[in-house]
py3Dmol code that shows the C-alpha trace and the ligand (Angstrom):
import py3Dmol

protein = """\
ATOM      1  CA  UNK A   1       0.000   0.000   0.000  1.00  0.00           C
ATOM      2  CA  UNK A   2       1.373   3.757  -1.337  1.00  0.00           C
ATOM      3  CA  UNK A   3      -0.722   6.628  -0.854  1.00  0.00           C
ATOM      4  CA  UNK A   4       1.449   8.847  -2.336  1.00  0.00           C
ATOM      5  CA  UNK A   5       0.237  10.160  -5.643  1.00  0.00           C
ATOM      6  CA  UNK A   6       0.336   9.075  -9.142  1.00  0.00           C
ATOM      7  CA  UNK A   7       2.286  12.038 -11.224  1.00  0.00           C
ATOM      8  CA  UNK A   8       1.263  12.205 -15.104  1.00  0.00           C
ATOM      9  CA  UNK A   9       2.455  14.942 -17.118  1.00  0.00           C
ATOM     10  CA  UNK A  10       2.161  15.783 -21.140  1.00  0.00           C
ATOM     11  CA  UNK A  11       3.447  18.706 -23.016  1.00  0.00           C
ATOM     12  CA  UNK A  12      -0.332  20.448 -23.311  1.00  0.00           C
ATOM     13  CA  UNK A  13      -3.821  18.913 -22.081  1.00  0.00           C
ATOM     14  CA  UNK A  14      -3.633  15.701 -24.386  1.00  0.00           C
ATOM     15  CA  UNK A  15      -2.829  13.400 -20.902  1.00  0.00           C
ATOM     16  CA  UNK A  16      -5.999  14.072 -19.299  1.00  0.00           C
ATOM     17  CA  UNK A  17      -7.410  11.641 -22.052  1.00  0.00           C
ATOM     18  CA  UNK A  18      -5.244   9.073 -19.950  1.00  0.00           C
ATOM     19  CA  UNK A  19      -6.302  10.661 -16.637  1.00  0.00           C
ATOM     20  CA  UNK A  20     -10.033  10.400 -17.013  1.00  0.00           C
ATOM     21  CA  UNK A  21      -8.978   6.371 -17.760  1.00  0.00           C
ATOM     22  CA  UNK A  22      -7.026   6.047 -14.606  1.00  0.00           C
ATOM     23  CA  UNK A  23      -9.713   7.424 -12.840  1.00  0.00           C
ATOM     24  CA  UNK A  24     -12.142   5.073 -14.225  1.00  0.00           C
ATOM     25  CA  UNK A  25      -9.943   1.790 -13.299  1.00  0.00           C
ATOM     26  CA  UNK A  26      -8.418   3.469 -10.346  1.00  0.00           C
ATOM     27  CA  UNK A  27     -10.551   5.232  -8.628  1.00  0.00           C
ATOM     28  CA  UNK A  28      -8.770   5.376  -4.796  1.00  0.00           C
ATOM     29  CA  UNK A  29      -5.445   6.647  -6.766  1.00  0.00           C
ATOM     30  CA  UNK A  30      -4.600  10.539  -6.075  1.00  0.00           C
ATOM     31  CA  UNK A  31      -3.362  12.321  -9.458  1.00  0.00           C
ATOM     32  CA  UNK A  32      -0.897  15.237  -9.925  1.00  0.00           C
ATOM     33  CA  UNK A  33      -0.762  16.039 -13.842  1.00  0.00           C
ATOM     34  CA  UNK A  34       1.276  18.424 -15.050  1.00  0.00           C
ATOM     35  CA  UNK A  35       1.189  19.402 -18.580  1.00  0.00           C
ATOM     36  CA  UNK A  36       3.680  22.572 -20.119  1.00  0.00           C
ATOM     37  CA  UNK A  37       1.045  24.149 -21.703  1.00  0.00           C
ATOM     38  CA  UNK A  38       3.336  27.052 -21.794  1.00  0.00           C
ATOM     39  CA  UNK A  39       5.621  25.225 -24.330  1.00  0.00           C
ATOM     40  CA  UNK A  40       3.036  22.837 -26.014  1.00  0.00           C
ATOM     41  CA  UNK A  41       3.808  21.544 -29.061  1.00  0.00           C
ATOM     42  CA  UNK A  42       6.468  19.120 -28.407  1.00  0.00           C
ATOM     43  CA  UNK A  43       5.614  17.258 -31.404  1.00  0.00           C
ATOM     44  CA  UNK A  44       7.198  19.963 -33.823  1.00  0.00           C
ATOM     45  CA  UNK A  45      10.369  20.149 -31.526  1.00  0.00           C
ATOM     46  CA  UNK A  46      13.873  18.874 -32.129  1.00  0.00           C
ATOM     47  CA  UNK A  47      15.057  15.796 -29.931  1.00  0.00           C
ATOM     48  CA  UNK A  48      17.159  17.362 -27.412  1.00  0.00           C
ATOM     49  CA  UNK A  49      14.759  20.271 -26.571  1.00  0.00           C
ATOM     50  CA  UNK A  50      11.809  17.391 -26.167  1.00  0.00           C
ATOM     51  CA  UNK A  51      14.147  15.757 -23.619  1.00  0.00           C
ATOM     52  CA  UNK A  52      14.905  18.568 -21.770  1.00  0.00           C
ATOM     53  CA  UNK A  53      11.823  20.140 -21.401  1.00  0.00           C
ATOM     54  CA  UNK A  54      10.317  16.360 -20.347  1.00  0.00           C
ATOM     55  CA  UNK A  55      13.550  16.078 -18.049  1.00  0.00           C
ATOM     56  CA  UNK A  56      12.008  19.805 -16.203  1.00  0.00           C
ATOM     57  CA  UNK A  57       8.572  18.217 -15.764  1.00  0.00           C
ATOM     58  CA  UNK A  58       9.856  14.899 -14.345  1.00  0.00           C
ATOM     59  CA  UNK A  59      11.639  16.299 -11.727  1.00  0.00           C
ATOM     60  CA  UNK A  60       9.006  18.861 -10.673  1.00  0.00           C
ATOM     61  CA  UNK A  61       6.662  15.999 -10.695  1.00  0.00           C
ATOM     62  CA  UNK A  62       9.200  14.329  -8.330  1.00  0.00           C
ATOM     63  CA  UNK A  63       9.604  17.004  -5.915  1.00  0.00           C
ATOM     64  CA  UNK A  64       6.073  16.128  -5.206  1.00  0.00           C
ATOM     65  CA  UNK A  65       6.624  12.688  -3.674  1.00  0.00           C
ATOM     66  CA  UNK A  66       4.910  10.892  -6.650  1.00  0.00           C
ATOM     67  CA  UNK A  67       5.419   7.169  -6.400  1.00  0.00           C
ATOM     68  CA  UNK A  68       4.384   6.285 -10.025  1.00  0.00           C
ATOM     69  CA  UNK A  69       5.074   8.514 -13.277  1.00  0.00           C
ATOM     70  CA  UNK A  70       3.110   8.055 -16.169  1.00  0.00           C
ATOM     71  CA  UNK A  71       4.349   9.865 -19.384  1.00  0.00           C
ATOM     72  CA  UNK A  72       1.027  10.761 -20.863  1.00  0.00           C
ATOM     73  CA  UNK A  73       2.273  11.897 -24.126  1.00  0.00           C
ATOM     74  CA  UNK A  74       3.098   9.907 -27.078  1.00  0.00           C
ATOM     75  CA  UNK A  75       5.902  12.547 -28.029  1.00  0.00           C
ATOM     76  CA  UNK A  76       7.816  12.459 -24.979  1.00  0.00           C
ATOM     77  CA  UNK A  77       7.603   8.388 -24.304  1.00  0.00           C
ATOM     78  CA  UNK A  78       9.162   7.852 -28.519  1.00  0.00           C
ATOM     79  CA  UNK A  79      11.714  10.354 -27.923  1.00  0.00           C
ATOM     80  CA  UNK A  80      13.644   9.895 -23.911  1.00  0.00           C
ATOM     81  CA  UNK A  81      11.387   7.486 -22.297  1.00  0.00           C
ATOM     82  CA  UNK A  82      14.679   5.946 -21.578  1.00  0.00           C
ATOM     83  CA  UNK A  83      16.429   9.159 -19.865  1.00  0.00           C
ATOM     84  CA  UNK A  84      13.134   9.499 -17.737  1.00  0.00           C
ATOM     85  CA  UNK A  85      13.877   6.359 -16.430  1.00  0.00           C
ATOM     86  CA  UNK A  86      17.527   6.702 -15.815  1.00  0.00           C
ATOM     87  CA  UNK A  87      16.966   9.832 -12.952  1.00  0.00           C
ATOM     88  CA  UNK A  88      13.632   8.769 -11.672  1.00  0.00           C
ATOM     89  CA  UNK A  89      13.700   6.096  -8.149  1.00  0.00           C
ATOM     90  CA  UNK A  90       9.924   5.836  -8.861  1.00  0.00           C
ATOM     91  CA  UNK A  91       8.734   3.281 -11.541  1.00  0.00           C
ATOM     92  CA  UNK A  92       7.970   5.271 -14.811  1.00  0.00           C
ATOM     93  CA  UNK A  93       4.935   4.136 -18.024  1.00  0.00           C
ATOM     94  CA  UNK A  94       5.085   5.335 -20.871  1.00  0.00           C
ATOM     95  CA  UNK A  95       2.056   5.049 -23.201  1.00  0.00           C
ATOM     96  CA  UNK A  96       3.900   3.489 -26.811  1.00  0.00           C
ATOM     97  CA  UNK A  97       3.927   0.109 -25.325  1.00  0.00           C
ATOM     98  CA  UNK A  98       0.115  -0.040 -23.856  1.00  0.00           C
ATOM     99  CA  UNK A  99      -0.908   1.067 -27.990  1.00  0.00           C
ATOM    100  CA  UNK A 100       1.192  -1.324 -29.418  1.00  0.00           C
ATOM    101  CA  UNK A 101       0.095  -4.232 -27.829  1.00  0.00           C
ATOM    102  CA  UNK A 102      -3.369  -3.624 -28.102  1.00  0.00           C
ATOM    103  CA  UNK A 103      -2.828  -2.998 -31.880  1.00  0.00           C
ATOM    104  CA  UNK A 104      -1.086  -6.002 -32.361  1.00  0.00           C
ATOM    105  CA  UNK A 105      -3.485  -7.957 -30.590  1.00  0.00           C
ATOM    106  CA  UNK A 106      -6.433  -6.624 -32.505  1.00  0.00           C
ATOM    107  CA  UNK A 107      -5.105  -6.320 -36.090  1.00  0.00           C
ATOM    108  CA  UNK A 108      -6.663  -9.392 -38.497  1.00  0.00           C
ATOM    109  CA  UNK A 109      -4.880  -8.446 -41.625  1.00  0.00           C
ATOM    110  CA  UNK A 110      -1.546  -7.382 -40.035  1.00  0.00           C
ATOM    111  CA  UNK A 111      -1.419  -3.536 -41.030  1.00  0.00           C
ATOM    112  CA  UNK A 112      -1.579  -1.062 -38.706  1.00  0.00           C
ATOM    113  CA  UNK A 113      -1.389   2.668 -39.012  1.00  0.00           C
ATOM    114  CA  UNK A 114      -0.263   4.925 -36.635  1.00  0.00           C
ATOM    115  CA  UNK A 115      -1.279   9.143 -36.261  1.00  0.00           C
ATOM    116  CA  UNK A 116       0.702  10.700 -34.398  1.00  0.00           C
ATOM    117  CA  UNK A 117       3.492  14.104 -33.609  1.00  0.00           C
ATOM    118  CA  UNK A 118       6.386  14.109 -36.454  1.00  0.00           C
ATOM    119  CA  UNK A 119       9.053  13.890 -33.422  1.00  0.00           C
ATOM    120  CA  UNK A 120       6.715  10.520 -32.900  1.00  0.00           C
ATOM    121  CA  UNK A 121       6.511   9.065 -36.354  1.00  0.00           C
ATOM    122  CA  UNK A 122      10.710   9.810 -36.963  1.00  0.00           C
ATOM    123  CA  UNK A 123      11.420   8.355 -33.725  1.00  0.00           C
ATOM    124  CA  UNK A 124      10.308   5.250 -35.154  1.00  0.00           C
ATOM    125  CA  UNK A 125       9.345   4.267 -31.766  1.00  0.00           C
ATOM    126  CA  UNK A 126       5.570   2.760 -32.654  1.00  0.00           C
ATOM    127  CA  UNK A 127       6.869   0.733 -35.720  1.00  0.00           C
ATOM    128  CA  UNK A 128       9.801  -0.591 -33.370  1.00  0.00           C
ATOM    129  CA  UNK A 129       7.118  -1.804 -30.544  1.00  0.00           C
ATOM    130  CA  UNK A 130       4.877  -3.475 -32.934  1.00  0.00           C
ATOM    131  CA  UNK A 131       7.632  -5.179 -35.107  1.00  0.00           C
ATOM    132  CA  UNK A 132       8.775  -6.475 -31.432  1.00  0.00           C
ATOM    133  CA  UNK A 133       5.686  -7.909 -30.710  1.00  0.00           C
ATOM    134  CA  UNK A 134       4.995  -9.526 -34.111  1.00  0.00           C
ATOM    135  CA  UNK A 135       7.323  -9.201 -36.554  1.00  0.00           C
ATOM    136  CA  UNK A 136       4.947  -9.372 -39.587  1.00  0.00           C
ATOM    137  CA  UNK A 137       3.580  -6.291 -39.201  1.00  0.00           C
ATOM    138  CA  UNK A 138       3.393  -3.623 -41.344  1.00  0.00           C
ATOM    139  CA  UNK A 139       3.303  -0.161 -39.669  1.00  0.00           C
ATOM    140  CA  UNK A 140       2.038   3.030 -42.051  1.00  0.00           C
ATOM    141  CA  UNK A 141       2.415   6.090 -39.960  1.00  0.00           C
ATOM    142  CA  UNK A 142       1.132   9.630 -40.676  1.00  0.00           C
ATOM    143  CA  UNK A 143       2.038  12.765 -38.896  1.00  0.00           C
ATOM    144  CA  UNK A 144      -0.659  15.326 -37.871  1.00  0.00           C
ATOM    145  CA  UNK A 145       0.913  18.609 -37.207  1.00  0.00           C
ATOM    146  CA  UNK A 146      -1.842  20.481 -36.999  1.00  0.00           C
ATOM    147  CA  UNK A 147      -4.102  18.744 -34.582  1.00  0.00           C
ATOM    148  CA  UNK A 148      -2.333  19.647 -31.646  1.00  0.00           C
ATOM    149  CA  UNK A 149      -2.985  23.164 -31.817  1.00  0.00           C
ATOM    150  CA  UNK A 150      -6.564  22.633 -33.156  1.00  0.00           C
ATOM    151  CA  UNK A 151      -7.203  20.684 -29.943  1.00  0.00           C
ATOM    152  CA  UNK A 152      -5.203  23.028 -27.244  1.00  0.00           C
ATOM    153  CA  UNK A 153      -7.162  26.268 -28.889  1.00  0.00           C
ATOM    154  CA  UNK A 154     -10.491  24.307 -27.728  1.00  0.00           C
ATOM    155  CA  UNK A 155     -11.938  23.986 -31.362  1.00  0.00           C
ATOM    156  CA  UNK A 156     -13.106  20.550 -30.911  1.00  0.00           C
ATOM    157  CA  UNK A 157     -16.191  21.198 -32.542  1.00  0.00           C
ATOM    158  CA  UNK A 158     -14.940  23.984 -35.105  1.00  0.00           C
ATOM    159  CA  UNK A 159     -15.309  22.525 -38.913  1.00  0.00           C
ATOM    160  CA  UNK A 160     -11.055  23.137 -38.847  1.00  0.00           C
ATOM    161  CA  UNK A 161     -10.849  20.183 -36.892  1.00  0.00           C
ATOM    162  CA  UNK A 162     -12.911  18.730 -39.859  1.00  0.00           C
ATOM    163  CA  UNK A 163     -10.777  20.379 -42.262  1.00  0.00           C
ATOM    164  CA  UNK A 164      -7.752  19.639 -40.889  1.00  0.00           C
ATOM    165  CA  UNK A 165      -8.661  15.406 -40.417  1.00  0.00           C
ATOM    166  CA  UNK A 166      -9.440  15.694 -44.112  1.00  0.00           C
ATOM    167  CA  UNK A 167      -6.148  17.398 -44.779  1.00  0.00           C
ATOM    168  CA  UNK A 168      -4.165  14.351 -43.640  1.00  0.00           C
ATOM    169  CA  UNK A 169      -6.852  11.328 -43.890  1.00  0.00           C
ATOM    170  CA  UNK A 170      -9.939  11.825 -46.419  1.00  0.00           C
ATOM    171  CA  UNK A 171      -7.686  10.069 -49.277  1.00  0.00           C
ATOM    172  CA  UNK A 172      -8.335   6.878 -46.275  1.00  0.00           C
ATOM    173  CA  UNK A 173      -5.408   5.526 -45.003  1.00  0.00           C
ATOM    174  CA  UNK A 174      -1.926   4.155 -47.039  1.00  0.00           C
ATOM    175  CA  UNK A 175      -1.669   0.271 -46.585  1.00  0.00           C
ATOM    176  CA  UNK A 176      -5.261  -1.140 -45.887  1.00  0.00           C
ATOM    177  CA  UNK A 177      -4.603  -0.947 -42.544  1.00  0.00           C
ATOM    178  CA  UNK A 178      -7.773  -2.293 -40.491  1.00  0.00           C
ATOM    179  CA  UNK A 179      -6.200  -0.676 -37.305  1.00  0.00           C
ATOM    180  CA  UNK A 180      -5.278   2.674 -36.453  1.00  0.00           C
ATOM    181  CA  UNK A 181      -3.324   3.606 -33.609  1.00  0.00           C
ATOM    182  CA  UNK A 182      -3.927   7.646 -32.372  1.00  0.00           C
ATOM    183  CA  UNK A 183      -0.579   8.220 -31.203  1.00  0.00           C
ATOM    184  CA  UNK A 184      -1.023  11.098 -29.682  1.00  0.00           C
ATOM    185  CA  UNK A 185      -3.082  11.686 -26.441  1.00  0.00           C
ATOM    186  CA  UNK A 186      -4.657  14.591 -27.464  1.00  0.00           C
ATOM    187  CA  UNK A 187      -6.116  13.145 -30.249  1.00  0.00           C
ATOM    188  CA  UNK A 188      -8.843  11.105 -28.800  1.00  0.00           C
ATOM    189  CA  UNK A 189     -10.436  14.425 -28.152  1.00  0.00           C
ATOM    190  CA  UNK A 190     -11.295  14.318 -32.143  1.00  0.00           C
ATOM    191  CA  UNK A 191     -11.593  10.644 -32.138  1.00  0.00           C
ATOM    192  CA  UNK A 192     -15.300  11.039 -33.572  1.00  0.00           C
ATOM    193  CA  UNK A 193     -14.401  13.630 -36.597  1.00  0.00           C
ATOM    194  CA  UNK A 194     -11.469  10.615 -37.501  1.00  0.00           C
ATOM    195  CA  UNK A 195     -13.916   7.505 -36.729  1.00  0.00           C
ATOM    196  CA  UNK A 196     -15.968   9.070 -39.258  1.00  0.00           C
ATOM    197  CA  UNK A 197     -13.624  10.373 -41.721  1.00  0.00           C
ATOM    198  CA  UNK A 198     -11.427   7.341 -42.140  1.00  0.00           C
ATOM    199  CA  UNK A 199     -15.366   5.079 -41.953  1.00  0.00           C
ATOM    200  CA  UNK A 200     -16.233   2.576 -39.254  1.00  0.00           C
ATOM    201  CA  UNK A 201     -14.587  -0.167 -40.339  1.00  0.00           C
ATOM    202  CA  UNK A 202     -10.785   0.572 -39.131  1.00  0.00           C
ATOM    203  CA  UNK A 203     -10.516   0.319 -35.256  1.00  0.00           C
ATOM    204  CA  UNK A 204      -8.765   3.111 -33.239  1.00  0.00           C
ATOM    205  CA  UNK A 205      -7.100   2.445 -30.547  1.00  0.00           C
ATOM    206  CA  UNK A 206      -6.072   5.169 -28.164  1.00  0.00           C
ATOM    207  CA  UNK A 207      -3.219   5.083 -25.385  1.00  0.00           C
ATOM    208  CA  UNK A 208      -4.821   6.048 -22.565  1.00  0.00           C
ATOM    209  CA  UNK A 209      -7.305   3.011 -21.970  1.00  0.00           C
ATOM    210  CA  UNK A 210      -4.425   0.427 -22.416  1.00  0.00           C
ATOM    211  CA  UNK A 211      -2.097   2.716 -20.301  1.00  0.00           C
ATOM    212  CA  UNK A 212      -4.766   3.178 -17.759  1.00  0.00           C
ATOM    213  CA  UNK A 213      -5.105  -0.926 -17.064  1.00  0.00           C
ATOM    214  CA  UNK A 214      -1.404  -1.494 -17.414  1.00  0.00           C
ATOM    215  CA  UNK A 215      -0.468   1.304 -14.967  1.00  0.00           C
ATOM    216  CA  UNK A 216      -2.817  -0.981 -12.536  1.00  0.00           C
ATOM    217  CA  UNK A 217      -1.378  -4.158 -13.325  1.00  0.00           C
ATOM    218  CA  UNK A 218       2.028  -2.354 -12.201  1.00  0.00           C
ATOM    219  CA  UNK A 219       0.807  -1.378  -9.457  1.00  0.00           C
ATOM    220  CA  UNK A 220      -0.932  -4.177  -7.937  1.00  0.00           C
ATOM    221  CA  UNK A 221       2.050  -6.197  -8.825  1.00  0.00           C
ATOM    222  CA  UNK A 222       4.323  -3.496  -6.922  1.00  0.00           C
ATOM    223  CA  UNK A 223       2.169  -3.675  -3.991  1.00  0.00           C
ATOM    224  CA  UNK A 224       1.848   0.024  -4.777  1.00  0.00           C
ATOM    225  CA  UNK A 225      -1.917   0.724  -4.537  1.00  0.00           C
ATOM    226  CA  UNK A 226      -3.887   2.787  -2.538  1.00  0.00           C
ATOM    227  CA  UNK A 227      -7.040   2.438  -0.421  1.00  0.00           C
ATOM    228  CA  UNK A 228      -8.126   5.830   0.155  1.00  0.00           C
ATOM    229  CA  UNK A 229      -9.516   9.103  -1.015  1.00  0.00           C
ATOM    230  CA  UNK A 230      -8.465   9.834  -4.274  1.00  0.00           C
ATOM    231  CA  UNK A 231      -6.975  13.605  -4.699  1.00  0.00           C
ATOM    232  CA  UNK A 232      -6.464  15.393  -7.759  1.00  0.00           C
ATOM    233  CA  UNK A 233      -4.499  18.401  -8.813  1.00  0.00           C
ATOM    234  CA  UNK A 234      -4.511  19.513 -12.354  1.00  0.00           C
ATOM    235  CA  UNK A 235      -1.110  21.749 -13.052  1.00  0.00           C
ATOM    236  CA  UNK A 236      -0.378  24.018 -15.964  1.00  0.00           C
ATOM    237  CA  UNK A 237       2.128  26.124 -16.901  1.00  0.00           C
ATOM    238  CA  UNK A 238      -0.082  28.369 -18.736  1.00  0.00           C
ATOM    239  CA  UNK A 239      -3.315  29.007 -17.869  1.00  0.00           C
ATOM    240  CA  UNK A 240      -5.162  30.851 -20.541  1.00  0.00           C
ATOM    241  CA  UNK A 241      -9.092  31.314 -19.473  1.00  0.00           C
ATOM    242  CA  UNK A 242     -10.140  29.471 -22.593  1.00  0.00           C
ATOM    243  CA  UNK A 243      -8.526  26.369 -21.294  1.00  0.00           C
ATOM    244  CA  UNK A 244     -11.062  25.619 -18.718  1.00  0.00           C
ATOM    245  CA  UNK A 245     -13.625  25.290 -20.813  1.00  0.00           C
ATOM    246  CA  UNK A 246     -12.030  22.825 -22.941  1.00  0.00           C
ATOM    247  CA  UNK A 247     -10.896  20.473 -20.445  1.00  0.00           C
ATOM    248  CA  UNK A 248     -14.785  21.365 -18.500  1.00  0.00           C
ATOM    249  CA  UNK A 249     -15.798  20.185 -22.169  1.00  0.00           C
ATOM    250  CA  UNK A 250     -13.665  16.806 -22.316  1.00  0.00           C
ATOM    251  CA  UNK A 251     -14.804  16.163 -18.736  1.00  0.00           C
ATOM    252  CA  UNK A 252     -18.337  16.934 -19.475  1.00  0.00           C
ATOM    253  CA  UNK A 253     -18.626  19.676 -16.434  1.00  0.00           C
ATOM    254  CA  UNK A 254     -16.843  17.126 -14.103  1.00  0.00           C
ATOM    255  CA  UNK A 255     -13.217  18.065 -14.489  1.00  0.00           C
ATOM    256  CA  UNK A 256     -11.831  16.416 -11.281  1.00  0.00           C
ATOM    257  CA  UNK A 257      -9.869  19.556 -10.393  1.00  0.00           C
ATOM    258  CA  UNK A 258      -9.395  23.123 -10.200  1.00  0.00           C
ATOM    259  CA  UNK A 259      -6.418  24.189 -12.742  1.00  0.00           C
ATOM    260  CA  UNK A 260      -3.323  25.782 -11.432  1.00  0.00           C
ATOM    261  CA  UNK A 261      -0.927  27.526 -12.336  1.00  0.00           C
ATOM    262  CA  UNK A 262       2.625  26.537 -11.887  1.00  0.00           C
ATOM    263  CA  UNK A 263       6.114  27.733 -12.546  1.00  0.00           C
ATOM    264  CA  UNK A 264       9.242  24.867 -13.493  1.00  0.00           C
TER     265      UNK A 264
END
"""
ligand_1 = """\
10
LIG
N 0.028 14.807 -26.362
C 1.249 14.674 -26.987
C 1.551 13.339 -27.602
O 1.052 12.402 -27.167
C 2.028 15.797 -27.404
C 1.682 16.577 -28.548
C 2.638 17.718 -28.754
O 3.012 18.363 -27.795
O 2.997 17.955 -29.897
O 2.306 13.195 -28.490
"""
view = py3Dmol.view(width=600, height=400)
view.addModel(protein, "pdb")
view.setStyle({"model": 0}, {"cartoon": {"style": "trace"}})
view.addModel(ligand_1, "xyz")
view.setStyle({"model": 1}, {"stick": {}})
view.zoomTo()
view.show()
């Protein structure tokens, strides 16, 4: 028994997606998520700036006492999930793994395409995972630059996101792929406008839902669980007013925290 919080961070509001699934199959855990909304996109960013800026929010997150990090961004778990590891004591997730194993269990032809960040889709990261898991599959990825900001501006239901899924996907999808892997956590918050583009018969997987049931394998296998009354703390490095109402909106009114504003 721990009842020292979970931390889970991202580079905008993208890892709530994954918080509102720990929530739902951990319900006694406490949650501190940080996301650098200040410095959001990661995606766009060069290697060694994506590492550092990950390497600031992991030890913030660690000042806290956190006994479990999750890295609740695609982006940041392709590019230095490994570095994360190396200075943190406390077990660390990242969310390529969870995807990929779903994907490889669900795939019937073999194909599988991944959206994601372009730091994501050259890090090679999702094609590496799935080839390690089953060698005969085929991996098509596609980045999707310009969902991020779509998403963080709150224009969920705006036709640009429509626009802007079209832009990248209304040609369908390279490779006959009959599963599609959203590789980035903030885009399950468009997951309808791409179900619908790309037609019902691909299946997307997100990371949060695997991540969510694997974090609790680890920690019922650590002995790291807690019993009590789940806390939550939602903290930003930019707080913008329109960014309550988007997260209020992807919570449906029942955002689990207030949002606050923090300084690295
Ligand atoms: N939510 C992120 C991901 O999973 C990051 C997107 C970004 O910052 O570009 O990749």
């Amino acid at each position: 028994m721990n009842n020292n919080p979970i931390g889970v961070f991202d580079s905008g509001i993208g890892g709530l997606t994954v918080v509102k699934e720990i929530i739902k199959v951990l319900p006694n855990e406490s949650i501190i998520y940080l996301g650098d909304t200040e410095r959001v996109p990661y995606g766009t960013k060069d290697r060694e700036t994506i590492t550092k800026f990950a390497l600031e929010l992991t030890r913030f997150l660690l000042k806290k006492s956190v006994k479990f990090l999750v890295v609740a961004c695609n982006t940041i778990s392709a590019t230095c999930l490994e570095e994360i590891e190396k200075i943190s004591p406390v077990p660390v997730l990242g969310v390529i793994k969870p995807a990929a194993v779903l994907a490889a269990a669900l795939t019937k032809n073999n194909k599988v395409g991944v959206l994601a960040t372009r730091a994501t889709v050259s890090s090679g990261a999702y094609t590496r995972e799935l080839r390690k898991i089953k060698s005969s599959i085929e991996v098509f990825t596609q980045a999707c630059p310009l969902f991020v900001p779509i998403i963080e501006e709150g224009l969920l239901d705006h036709p640009i996101a429509k626009i802007a899924v079209d832009e990248y996907l209304k040609h369908g999808f390279e490779g006959d792929c009959d599963t599609l892997i959203l590789g980035c956590t903030h885009y399950p918050l468009i997951e309808d406008i791409i179900q619908k583009t790309v037609g019902s018969k691909i299946k997307l997987i997100d990371s949060a839902k695997p991540t969510a049931r694997e974090l609790k394998r680890l920690l019922t296998e650590k002995k790291l669980l807690d019993d009590g009354k789940a806390e939550y703390e939602i903290l930003l490095t930019d707080t913008p007013p329109i960014m309550q109402k988007t997260i209020d909106m992807f919570f449906e009114n029942k955002t689990p925290a207030k949002l606050k504003k923090v300084y690295l």
